[in-house]
N, C-alpha and C positions, 0 to 999 in steps of 0.2 A: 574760609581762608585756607592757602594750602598750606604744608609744613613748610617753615623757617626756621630757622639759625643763624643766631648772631650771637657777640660777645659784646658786654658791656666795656669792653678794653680797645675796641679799635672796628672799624666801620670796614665794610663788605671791600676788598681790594686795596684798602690799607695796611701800610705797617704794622706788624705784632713787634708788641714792646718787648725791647731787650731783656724782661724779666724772665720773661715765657720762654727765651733758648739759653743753648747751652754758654753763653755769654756770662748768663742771670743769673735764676733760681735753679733753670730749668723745671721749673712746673708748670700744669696744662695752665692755658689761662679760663681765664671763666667765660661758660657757655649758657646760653638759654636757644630751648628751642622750642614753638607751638605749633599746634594746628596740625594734629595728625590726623587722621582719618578714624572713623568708628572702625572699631574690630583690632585697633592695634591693641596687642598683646606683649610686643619688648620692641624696644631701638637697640640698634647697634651703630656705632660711632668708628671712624675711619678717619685719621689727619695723616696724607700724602703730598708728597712734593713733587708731582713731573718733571723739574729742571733740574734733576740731579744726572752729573755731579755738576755740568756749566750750561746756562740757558740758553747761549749761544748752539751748545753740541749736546743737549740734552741725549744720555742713556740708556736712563731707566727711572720707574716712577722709585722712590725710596720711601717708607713706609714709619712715622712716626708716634702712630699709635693705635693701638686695636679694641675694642671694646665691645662686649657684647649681652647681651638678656639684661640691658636696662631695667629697670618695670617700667610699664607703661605710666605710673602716676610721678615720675622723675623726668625733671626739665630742666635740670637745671647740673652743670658741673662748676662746684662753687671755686671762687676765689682760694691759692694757697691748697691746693688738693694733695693732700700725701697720699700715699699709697695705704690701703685698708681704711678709709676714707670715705667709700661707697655703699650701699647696700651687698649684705651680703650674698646674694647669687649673682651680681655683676660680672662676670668675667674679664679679668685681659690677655688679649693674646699678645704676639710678639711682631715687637717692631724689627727694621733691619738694622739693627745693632744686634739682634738674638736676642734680648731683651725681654722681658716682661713690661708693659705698664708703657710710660712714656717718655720719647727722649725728644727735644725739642731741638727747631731750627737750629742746625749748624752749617751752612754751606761753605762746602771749600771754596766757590769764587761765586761772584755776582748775587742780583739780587734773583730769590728764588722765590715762586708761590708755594702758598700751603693751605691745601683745602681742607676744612673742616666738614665731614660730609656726616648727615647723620641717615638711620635708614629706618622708618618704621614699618612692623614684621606683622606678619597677622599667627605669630606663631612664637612659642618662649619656646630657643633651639637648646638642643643635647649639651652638657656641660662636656666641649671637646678640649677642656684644659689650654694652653697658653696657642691657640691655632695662628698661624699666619692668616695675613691676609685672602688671600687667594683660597686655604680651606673656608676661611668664612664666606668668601662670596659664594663657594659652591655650596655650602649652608644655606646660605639665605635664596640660594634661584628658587624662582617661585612665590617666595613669601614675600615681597616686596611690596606694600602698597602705598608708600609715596617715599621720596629722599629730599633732600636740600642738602647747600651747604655753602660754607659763607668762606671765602679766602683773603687769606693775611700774605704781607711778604714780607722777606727779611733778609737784607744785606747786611754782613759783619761788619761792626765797627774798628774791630780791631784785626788790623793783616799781620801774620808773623810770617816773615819771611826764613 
C-alpha cells in the first residue's frame, strides 16, 4: 500500500470545517496517515495553499504549517492539538504569517485548496529551529522516499466589507 493521508474530518477535495480556520478554533484538524515505506526514519508535514491571495489570479503558494522529525511510529495529528502537544523532538517551522506552529485557512476571497502533504525521510534531519518552508525542502532533497497528501478547501463564511 503506498503512503496516504486523510482526515477523519472531511474527505480528499472536500471542505475543511470552519473549526480548522481562522473563522473557528484555528487548530490543525485531525490527521492520519499510513503506509510508508521500510527505512523511514521521520515524516515531515507541509499544509500550503496555491491560490493565494484569489484563485482566479493566483500569486504565490502561502504556507500554513511546517512540521518536521515526526518519529516514524506517529500517525497520527490528533483532534484539538495545542501547541507542545507532540512528541518532544517534533519540530515546527514557520508558516507565512512568521509564525511558529499553525495558522489556518483564511482566504481574502474565493474558495482556496489546501494541501495537506506529508513526506516520509529515510533520515531524522538536524534540529534547524523554526525553518521555512523552502529550507526544509532543501533539508529533505534526497531523503524522500514516498509523500502523499490529501486536499481540503475553504471559502469564508463571513465577508467584511
Amino acid at each position: 500500500m503506498p503512503l496516504q493521508i486523510s482526515s477523519p474530518r472531511f474527505a480528499d477535495g472536500n471542505p475543511i470545517p470552519i473549526a480548522y480556520t481562522c473563522e473557528g478554533d484555528d487548530l490543525p484538524p485531525p490527521l492520519h496517515w499510513e503506509g510508508e515505506p521500510a527505512g523511514t526514519r521521520s515524516f515531515a508535514l507541509v499544509v500550503e495553499d496555491p491560490d493565494a491571495p484569489d484563485p482566479k489570479n493566483p500569486q504565490r503558494t502561502w504556507v500554513h504549517w511546517v512540521l518536521y522529525n515526526l518519529p516514524p511510529n506517529l500517525h497520527d495529528i490528533p483532534e484539538s492539538l495545542l501547541p507542545g502537544g507532540l512528541p518532544q523532538q517534533v519540530r515546527q517551522g514557520l508558516n507565512d504569517w512568521k509564525r511558529a506552529g499553525y495558522g489556518g485557512p483564511c482566504p481574502p476571497i474565493g474558495r482556496h485548496r489546501y494541501f495537506y502533504r506529508v513526506f516520509a525521510l529515510d533520515t531524522v534531519l538536524p534540529d534547524m529551529g523554526p525553518v521555512t518552508r523552502q529550507q526544509l525542502e532543501r533539508a529533505m532533497e534526497g531523503h524522500i522516499l514516498a509523500q502523499a497528501e490529501l486536499i481540503g478547501t475553504y471559502e469564508k463564511v463571513h465577508h467584511h466589507h
